[in-house]
Structures are given as C-alpha cells and as structure tokens.
C-alpha positions in Angstrom: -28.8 -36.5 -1.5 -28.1 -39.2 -3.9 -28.5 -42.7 -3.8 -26.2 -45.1 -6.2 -25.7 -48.5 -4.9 -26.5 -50.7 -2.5 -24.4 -52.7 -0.6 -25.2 -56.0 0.8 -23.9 -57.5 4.4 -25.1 -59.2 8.0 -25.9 -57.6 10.7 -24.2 -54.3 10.4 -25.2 -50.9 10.8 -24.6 -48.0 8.6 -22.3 -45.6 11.0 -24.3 -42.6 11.9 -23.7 -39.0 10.2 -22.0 -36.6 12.8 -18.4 -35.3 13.4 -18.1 -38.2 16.2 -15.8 -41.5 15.2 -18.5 -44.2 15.0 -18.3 -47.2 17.6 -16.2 -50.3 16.8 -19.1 -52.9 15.6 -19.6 -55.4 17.9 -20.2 -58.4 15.0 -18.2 -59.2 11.8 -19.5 -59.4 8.7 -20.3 -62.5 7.1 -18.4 -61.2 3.9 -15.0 -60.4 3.8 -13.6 -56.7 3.4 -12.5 -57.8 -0.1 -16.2 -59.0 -0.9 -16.7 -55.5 -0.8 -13.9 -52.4 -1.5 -10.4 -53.1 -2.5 -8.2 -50.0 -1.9 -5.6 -49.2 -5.1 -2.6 -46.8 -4.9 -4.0 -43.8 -6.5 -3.3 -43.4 -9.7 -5.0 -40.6 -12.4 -7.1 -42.1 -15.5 -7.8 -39.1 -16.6 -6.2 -35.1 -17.1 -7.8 -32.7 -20.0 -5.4 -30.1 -18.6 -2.3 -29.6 -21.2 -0.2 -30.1 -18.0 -2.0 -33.4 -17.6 -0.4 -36.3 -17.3 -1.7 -40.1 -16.6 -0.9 -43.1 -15.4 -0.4 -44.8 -18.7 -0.6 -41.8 -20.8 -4.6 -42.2 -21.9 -7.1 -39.6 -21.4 -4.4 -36.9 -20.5 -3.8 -33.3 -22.4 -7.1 -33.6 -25.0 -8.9 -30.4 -23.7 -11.8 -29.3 -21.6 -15.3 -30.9 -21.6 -17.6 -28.5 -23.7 -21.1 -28.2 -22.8 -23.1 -31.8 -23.4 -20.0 -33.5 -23.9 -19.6 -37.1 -23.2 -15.9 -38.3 -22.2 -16.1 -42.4 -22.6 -13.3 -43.2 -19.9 -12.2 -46.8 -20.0 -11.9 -47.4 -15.7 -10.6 -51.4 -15.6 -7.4 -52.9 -16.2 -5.8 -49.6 -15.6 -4.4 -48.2 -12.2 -4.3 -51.6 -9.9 -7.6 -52.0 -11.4 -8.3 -55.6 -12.9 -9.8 -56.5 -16.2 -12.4 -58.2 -15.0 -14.9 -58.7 -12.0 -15.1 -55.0 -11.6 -18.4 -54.4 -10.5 -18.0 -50.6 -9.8 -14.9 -48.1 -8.8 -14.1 -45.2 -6.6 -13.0 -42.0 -8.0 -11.7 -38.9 -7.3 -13.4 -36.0 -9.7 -11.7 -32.7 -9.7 -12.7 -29.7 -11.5 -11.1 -26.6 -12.6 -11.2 -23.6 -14.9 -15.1 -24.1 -15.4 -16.2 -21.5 -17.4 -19.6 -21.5 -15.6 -21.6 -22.9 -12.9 -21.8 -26.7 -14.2 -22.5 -30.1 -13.1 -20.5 -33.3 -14.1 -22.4 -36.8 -14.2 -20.8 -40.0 -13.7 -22.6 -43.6 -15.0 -22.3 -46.3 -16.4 -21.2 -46.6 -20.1 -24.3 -47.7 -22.3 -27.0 -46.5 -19.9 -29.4 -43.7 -19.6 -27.7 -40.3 -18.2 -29.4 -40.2 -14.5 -30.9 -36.8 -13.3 -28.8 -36.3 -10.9 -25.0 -35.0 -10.3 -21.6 -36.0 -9.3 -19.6 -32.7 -8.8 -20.6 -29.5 -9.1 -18.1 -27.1 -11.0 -17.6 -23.4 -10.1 -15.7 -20.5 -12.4 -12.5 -19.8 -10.6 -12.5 -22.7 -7.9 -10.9 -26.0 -7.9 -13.6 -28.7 -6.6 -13.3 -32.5 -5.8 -15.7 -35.4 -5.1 -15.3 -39.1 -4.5 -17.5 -41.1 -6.1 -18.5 -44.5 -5.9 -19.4 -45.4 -10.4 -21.1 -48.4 -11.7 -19.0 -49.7 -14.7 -20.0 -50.3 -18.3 -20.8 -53.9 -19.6 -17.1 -52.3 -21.8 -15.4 -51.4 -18.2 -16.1 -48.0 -19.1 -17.8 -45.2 -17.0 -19.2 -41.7 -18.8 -18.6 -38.3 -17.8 -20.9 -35.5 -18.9 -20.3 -32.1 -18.5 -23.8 -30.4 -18.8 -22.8 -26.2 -19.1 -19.9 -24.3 -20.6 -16.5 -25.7 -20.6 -14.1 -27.4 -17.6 -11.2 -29.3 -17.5 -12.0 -32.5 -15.4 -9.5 -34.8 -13.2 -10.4 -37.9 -12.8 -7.9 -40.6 -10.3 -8.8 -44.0 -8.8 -9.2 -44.8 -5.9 -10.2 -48.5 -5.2 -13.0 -50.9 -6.9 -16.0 -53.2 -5.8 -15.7 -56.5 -6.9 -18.6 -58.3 -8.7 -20.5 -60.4 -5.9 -23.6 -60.2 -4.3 -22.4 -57.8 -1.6 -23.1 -54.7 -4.2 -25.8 -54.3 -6.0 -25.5 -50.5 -8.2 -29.0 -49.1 -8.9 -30.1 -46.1 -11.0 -28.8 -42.8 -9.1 -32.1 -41.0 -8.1 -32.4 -38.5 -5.8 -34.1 -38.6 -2.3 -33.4 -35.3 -0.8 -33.8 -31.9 -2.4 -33.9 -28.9 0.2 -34.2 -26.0 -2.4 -37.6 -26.3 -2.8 -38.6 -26.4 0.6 -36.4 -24.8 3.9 -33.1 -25.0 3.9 -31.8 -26.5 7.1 -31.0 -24.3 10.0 -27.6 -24.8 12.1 -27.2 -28.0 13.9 -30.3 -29.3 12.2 -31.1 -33.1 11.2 -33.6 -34.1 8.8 -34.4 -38.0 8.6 -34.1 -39.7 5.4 -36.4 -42.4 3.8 -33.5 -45.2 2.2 -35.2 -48.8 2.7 -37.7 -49.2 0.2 -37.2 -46.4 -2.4 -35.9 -46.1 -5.3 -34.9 -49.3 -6.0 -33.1 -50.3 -2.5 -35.0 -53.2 -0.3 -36.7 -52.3 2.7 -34.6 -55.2 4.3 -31.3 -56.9 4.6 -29.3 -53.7 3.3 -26.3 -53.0 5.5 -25.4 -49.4 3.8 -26.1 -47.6 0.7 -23.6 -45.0 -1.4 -25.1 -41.8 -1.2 
C-alpha cells in the first residue's frame, strides 16, 4: 500500500474498502468537484510499441524501456489537459512484452525516484494500473523502468487542479505483508494514514493510495 497525495475537503469520509457501493454522503463538500478531479476523454501520451500510435504523435513508436531507463513524458497541454494549473494527473499505465519481472515508477519530473512502485510488469502478461502522478515544476512526470526491457502504455485520464484541495506528498509505503503473514481469505488489516508519512492527523478527507 502506497500513499501519494493527499486530498483536502469538509466533512467527508473516505468510502470504505469492500465490494459494497458506498452510501450516498449525507453533506456536500465545501469545494466543488472541479476543486478537485476533472475527467478528460481518454487520450494515449504515450506508446513505445512500433504499432503505437498517440494522440498528437509524441512519445509513440521509440522502443521499450531498458533496464534503469528514464522516459521524461511531458503530461500538460496534451489530451484535454491544460497548460497550466495542473497540479497532478490520472493515468492509465499498461505494460507488455516485459522481458522480466519489473516494476515501473511514476513521479514527478525533477525529484528524487520514490522507493516504491506504480505497476508491476510480468513476461508474457499484459498489466494495467491507474495512477494518480504529481507533475514536474516542466509539466512533466518520469517513468522508470527498474529490470529488463518492456514496452509501456501510458493514456490520461483526468487531472487535479492546483488548489488547496490536493496536496501530493512523497510516495512512501505504509503496508508491506511479505515480510510478515500474508492475509488469509476474507481478512482485514487496519491501516495507520493520519499522521504518517507526511499526511495530517486532521482535516484530510481521503488520501491516493
């Protein structure tokens, strides 16, 4: 279990993790829905298949990620995705033809590469992932592939406006299992959020995990 971002509101509840539809909430946020996620037709930045093809013809056909490559992947003014006041945007990662077992890392352009992973490649499997990516200063995220080779699929989704309803903070991770028990069928295991690693222990709404 990761943690990315938090995201600020009043008086709402994060819904809780079963198979059940969560309950309509019973108080509106302060902030609007726009404050917060603005859904984009989806449209692919990014396609290192020779098939690929992209929105606006960047990023496609160039090959897959070798092992420790960085792909620089400019994320705004692309896709129904504005130049400016992007504070952070969804994507869609998809990998195939990994040569290995891999991971792929997504952050922010100009910052440290986190310890933690996005999507987790597998030879002769096709996997996907939405993420929720902090951009760049540049409106660029990074994408790191860490072993062997993969091609990498990258489309967008929506994007967070800059506003004090998000707040990204540096991906850690909270929740490891392989070192301990794994958990057994119909399980639950509570989580510490508020107050760890980085997130306030108060006024947080929900958090991107």
């Amino acid at each position: 279990m990761l943690v990315g971002a938090v995201l600020w509101t009043t008086m709402v509840a994060a819904p809780p993790a079963d198979a059940a539809p969560p309950p309509a909430p019973s108080v509106v946020p302060t902030s609007s829905l726009a404050d917060r996620y603005v859904p984009v037709t989806p449209a692919r930045l990014m396609d290192t298949r020779t098939i690929g093809v992209t929105v606006d013809h960047q990023d496609e056909a160039g090959g897959p990620l070798g092992a420790g490559t960085v792909h620089e992947l400019t994320v705004v003014d692309r896709g129904g995705v504005p130049a400016t006041g992007v504070a952070a945007v969804a994507l869609q990662l998809t990998s195939t033809g990994a040569t290995q077992r891999t991971w792929i890392t997504a952050y922010p352009h100009g910052e440290t590469l986190p310890g933690t992973s996005n999507l987790n490649p597998e030879p002769f499997q096709v996997r996907s992932n939405l993420v929720i990516v902090p951009v760049g200063a540049d409106g660029k995220v990074d994408l790191r592939n860490a072993l062997g080779s993969v091609h990498l699929i990258v489309d967008v989704q929506g994007w967070i406006p800059t506003s004090d309803a998000f707040t990204p903070v540096v991906p850690t991770r909270l929740l490891d299992t392989r070192s301990t028990v794994a958990l057994t069928a119909g399980a639950t295991v509570d989580v510490e959020i508020g107050g760890v690693a980085g997130v306030p222990a108060l006024g947080v709404g929900a958090v991107v995990i």
